[in-house]
C-alpha positions in Angstrom: 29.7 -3.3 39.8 28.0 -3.9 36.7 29.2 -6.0 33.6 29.8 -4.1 30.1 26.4 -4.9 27.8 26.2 -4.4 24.2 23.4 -5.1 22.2 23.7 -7.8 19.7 21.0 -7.3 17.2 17.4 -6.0 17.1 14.2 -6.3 14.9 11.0 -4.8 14.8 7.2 -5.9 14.1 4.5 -4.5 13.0 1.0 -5.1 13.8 2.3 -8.5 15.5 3.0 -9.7 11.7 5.8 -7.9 10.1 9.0 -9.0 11.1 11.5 -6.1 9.7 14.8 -7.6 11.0 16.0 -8.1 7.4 14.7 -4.3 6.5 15.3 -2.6 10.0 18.8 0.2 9.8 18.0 1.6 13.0 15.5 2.1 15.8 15.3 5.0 18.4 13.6 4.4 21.7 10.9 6.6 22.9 13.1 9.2 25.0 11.7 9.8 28.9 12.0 13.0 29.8 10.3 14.5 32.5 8.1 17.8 32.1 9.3 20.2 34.1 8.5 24.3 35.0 11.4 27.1 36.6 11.1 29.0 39.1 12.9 31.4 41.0 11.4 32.3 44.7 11.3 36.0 45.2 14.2 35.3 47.9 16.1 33.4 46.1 19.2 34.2 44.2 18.7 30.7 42.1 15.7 29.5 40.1 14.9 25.6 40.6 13.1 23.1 38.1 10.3 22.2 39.7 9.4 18.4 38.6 6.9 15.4 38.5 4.9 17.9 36.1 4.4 14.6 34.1 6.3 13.0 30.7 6.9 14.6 27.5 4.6 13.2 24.9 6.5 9.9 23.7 8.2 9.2 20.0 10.3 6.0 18.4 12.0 6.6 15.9 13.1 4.1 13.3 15.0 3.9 9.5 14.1 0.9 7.2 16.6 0.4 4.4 13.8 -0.8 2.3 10.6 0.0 0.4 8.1 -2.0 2.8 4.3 -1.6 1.8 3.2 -3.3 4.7 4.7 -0.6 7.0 4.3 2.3 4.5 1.0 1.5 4.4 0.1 2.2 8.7 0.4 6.2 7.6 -2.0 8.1 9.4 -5.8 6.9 8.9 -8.7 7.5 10.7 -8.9 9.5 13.9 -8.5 6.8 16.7 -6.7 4.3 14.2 -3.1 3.2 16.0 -1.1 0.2 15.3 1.0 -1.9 17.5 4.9 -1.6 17.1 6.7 -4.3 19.4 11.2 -4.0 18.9 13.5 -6.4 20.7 17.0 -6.3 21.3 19.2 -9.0 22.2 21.9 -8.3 24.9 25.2 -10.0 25.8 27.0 -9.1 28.9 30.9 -9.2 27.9 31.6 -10.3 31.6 30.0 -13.5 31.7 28.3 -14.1 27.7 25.1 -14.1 30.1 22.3 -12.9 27.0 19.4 -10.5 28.1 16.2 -9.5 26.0 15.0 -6.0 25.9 12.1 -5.1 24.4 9.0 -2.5 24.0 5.5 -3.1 23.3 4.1 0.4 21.5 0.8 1.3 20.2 0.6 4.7 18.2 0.3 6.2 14.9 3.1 6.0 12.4 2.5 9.9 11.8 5.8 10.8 9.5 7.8 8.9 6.5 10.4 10.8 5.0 12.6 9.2 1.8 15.9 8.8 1.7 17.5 10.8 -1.6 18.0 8.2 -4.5 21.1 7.9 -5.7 22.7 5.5 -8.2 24.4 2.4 -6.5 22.9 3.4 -3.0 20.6 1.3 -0.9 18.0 3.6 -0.1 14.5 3.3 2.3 12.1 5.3 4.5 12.8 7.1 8.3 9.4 6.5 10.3 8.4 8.3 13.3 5.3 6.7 15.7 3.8 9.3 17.8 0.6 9.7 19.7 1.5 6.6 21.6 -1.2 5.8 24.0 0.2 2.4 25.4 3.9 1.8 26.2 5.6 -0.7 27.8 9.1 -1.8 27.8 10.1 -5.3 29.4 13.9 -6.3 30.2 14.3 -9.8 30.6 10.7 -10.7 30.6 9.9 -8.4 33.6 8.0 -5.0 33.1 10.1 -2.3 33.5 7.9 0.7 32.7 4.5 0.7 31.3 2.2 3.7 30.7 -1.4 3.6 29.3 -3.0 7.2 28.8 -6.4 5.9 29.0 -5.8 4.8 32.6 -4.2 8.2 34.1 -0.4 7.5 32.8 2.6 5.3 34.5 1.1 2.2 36.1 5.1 0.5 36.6 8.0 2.7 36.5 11.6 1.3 36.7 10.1 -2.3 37.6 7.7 -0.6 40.5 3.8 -0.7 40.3 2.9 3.0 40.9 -0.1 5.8 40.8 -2.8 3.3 42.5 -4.3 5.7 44.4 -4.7 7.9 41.2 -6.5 5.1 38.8 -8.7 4.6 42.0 -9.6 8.0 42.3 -10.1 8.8 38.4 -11.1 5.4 36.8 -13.2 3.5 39.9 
């Protein structure tokens, strides 16, 4: 049985330099979500999902409550051009106070900021979306839990297991 976790704070950086925990309102992780095709048999009453079709392209998702040059700045660019996001999160198990680190290494383009509506009295700031993320790795506790690089075929550890070896051989030898 598994103890209650709850995340305790996060923060995000930037090109390894820009520590947003001060400016950071939210962050979205990249959703998995496999890629998958129906069919229906021509004897069959029932279609099926066929899967392991591959990974929808990945996104993160995150709201600054502040007007950041340093981050507003990474917009688009050059073909090619992609920055490195890394976010942590601290986690405390409510069972024992034992305290876990989760955290993503992501390289991509920041390819959307949209304002928040000023309004008197408000704090307002920026929602940013990173997307064509070539490189993606997410570590709990210091060990890899999933990592894909798109220049070498696609998942190379998935749910803490090395995987596709036979592929990169094949395609990248």
């Amino acid at each position: 049985m598994s103890s209650l976790r709850i995340v305790r704070g996060f923060t995000m950086y930037a090109n390894d330099t820009e520590n947003l925990a001060l400016d950071i309102e939210t962050m979205k992780l990249p959703t998995l979500e496999e890629l998958t095709e129906t069919f229906q048999p021509g004897g069959s009453d029932l279609e099926i999902d066929i899967g392991g079709l591959g990974v929808k392209a990945l996104a993160l998702q995150f709201k600054l409550k502040s007007h950041t040059p340093a981050v507003l700045g990474l917009f688009g660019g050059e073909p090619g051009v992609r920055h490195a996001f890394t976010g942590k999160k601290l986690i405390i198990s409510e069972e024992d106070g034992s305290q876990h680190e989760h955290a993503i290494d992501v390289r991509g383009r920041l390819s959307k900021i949209e304002g928040e509506e000023l309004a008197a009295g408000k704090a307002t700031g920026y929602d940013h979306e990173i997307k064509s993320i070539w490189n993606y790795t997410e570590f709990y506790d210091g060990r890899i839990m999933h990592r894909f690089n798109f220049k070498l075929g696609g998942w190379d550890v998935r749910n803490f297991v090395p995987v596709n070896d036979a592929r990169r051989r094949v395609l990248f030898a």
